[in-house]
N, C-alpha and C positions, 0 to 999 in steps of 0.2 A: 592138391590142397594148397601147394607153396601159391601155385600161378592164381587161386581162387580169392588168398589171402590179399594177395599184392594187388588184385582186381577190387576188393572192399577198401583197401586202403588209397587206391586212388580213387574211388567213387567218394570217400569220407573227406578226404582231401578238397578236392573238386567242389563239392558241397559244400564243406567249409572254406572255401577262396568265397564261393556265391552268396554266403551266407554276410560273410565280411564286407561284399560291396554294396549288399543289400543295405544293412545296419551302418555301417562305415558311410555310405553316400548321404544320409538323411545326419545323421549328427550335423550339430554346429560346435565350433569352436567356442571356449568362453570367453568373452569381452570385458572388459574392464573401461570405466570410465572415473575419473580421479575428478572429485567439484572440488574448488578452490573459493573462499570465501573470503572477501576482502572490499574494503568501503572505496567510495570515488576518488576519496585521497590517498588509495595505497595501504589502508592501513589492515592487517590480516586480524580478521574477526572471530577467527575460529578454527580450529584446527580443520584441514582436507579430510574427504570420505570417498572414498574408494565403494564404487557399484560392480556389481557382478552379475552380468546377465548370459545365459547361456541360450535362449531364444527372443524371449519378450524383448521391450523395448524398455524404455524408460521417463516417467511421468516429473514435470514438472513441480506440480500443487498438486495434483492428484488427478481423478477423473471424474467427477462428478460438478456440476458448476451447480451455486446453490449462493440464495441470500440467507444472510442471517443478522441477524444486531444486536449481538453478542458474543465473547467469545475468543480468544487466542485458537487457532489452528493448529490441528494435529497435521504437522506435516512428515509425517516417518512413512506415509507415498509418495512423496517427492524427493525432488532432492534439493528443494528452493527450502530452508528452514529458518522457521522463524529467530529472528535475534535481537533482543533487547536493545534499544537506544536506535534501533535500524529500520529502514524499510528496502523493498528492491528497488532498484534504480531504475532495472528493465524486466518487463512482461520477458519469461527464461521460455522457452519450448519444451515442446515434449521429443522423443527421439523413439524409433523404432531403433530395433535392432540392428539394421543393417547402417544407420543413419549415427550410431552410436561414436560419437568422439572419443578420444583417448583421455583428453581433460578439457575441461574449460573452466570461467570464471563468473561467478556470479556477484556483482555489484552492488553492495549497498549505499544507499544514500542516509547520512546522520538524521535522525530526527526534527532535530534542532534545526540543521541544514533547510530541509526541505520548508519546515515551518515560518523561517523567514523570507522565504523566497515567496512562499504563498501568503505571505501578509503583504509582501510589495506588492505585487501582482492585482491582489485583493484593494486597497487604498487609491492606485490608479483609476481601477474600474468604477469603483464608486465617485469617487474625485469626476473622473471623465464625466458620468451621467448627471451629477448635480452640474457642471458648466451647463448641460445640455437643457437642464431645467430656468436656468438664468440665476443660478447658486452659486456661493464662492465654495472653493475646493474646500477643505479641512488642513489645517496647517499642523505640523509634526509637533511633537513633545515630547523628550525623553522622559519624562517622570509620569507622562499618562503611559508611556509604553511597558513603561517597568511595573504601571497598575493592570494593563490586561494580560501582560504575561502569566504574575499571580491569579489572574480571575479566570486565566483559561487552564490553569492548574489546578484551580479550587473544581472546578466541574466534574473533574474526574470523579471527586468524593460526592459531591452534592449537586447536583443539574438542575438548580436554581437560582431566580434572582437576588434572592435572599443568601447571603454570604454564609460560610460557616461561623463565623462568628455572630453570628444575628443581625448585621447589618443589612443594606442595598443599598447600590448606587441610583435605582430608581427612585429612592425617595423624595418627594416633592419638597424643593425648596433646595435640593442637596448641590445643584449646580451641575449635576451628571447623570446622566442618562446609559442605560445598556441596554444592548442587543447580542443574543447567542444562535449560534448554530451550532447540529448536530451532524457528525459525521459518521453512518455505519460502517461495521466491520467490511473491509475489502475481501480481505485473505479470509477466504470459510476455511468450517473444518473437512469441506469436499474438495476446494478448487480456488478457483479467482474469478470473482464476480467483473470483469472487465466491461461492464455496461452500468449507467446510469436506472436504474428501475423505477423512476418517479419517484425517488424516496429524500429528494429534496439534494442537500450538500453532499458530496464524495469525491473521493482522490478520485481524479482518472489520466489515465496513459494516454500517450498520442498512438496514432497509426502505425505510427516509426519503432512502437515497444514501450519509448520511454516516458519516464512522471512527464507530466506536464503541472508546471505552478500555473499557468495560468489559466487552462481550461480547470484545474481543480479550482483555483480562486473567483470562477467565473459561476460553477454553480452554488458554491455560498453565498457571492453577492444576488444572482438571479433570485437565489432563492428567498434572500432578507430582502428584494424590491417588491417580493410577487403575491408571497403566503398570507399578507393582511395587510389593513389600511394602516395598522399601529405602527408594526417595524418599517416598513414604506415610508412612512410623516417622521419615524425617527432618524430614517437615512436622511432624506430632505427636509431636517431641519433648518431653520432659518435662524439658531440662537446659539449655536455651538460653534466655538472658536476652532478647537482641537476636533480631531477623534486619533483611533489610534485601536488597532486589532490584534490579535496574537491568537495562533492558532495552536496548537500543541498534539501531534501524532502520537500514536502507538503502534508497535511491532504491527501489529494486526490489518492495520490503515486506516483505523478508525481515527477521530479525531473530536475535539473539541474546539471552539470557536467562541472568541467574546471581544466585542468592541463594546470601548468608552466613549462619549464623547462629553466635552467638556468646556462649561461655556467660560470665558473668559474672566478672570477673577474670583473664579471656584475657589472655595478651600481645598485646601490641601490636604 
């Protein structure tokens, strides 16, 4: 009985060693990846989030790529999250599991930031094609700029020519003229629409991952030379001294867009 005993227990043994490297072999370790959030200038935007993956990988914006033109993003499948006053700086990856870093950093770019960089951008291109027509450029004005910042603010509430106060700048006789564009939502609540969809103006990324101001300022202006003869005849005016644009982001990528222009001896 002893020798029969000691033959069960090394067969239970044995089986449980086999059993162990069966189970023990296929496990994974868990992983840990730490995102750091923080803008172009260093500045820390949010407290870090610590990921836990024991197989899977780990999703950017999420997995689904989808338009929509409306909408702030649920990103609690990513690890890119949304952040007020902010946009990404750079198109972030996705990671498998095995591809999984310990931490990285995800860059935002200020709102504001991005906005004036894409009104410069924007003023060139237009400027450029009116030489091209045998046009003078439009000359700078801080007090028309400090009027379309307000009018690309005001859009947000009301997405008309007609101001919230009841006024327009189109009114005949007024000495000023405006033109808008729309910017759809970037960041859906599936993903990141990284493609242009014939939906007229939109932020978009270079090759390289990052914003680009000028290819974003390039389809606003395409877009106000091309969509009708109106906005077209009011880029290549021939009676306006100034113009002067301002565009205004959201977390989202969405955007609003409003140029003035202003014939010389306008009221004020």
């Amino acid at each position: 009985m002893k020798s029969s005993s000691q033959l069960l227990s090394i067969i239970a043994l044995t089986l449980g060693l086999v059993s162990a490297a069966v189970f023990g072999g296929n496990a994974k370790a868990a992983k840990t990846m730490t995102v750091n959030y923080v803008s172009t200038s260093g500045q820390t935007l949010r407290a870090p989030i610590t990921y836990t993956r024991i197989s899977n990988g780990i999703n950017a914006f999420g997995t689904t790529y989808t338009y929509t033109t409306s909408g702030y993003p649920a990103t609690k499948s990513g690890y890119v999250k949304t952040i007020k006053g902010y946009l990404p700086h750079k198109i972030q990856q996705n990671y498998t599991y095995a591809s999984m870093p310990s931490s990285l950093t995800v860059k935002y770019i200020k709102e504001s930031t991005l906005a004036r960089k894409v009104d410069t951008q924007y003023m060139k291109q237009i400027n450029a094609y009116r030489l091209t027509k045998g046009l003078k450029a439009f000359k700078h004005r801080s007090s028309l700029k400090a009027k379309t910042i307000v009018r690309s603010k005001e859009l947000w509430t009301k997405l008309s020519h007609v101001r919230p106060n009841g006024q327009s700048y189109n009114a005949s006789g007024s000495g000023y003229a405006e033109c808008m564009a729309v910017l759809p939502t970037y960041f859906t609540p599936y993903g990141i629409t990284t493609y242009n969809s014939g939906q007229g103006a939109i932020l978009v990324y270079n090759s390289n991952g990052y914003v680009s101001y000028k290819k974003t300022a390039q389809t606003a202006s395409h877009e106000l030379l091309t969509c009708d003869a109106e906005h077209r005849d009011t880029e290549l005016n021939n009676w306006a001294t100034y113009s002067e644009v301002a565009f205004s982001f959201h977390a989202d990528g969405s955007a609003k867009m409003a140029q003035l222009f202003e014939l010389a001896g306008a009221k004020e």
